[in-house]
C-alpha angles and dihedrals in degrees: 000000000000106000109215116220122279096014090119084061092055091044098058087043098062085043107036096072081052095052081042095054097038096053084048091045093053087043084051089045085048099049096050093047089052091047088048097050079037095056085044094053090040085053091046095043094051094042087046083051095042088057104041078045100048094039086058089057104254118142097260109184132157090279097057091046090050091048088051088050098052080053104053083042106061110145098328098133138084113191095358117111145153087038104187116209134194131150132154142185119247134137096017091304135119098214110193111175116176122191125187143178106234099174113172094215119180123034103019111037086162095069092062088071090033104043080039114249097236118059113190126174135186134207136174136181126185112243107197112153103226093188093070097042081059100044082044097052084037092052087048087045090051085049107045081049083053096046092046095044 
């Protein structure tokens, strides 16, 4: 096969947008996928602190959490933005749900409906307070040793 000059040249260029793509679609793919594990561990975090804050006795309410949050966050993300929070404390659980718009933008539009525009995560963490179970338990024993005295 007798190869004509410059077809090398042809050639790269016909592959070359598809190696380019490819290797931006796989950042953009890799990007998403660290927001995302970012956002669980931030819902995590907040819902772990909300517990231990709220266990020592500090007024812990959906504004404190939030403000905790905006401080573990920082500048973590790369494409995530508008991250809604909101978590409360009821029933003895710390409840922390984010949900953030995490929109791919230019140049692939296309991964906004695939990688799904919308990211929420929940997390949640038991808050029960040990210490007055035991002080409890501890008050009906001193009074049981005082009834039977």
């Amino acid at each position: 096969m007798i190869r004509s000059k410059g077809s090398l040249t042809v050639e790269a260029a016909f592959i070359m947008p598809l190696v380019i793509a490819a290797v931006l679609f796989v950042m953009y793919v890799g990007f998403f996928l660290h927001d995302r594990t970012i956002l669980a561990g931030l819902a995590s975090e907040t819902a772990f602190w909300g517990e231990h804050a709220w266990q020592a006795g500090e007024q812990v309410d959906e504004s404190t959490m939030d403000s905790a949050y905006k401080a573990f966050a920082g500048n973590k993300m790369f494409l995530t933005k508008n991250v809604i929070f909101y978590g409360e404390i009821h029933n003895n659980k710390v409840e922390v749900r984010l949900t953030a718009d995490s929109s791919c933008g230019w140049p692939f539009p296309f991964l906004t409906v695939a990688l799904d525009d919308k990211t929420t995560v929940f997390s949640e963490c038991p808050a029960w307070q040990p210490e007055k179970i035991i002080r409890e338990t501890r008050r009906i024993m001193d009074i049981k040793e005082d009834l039977t005295e």
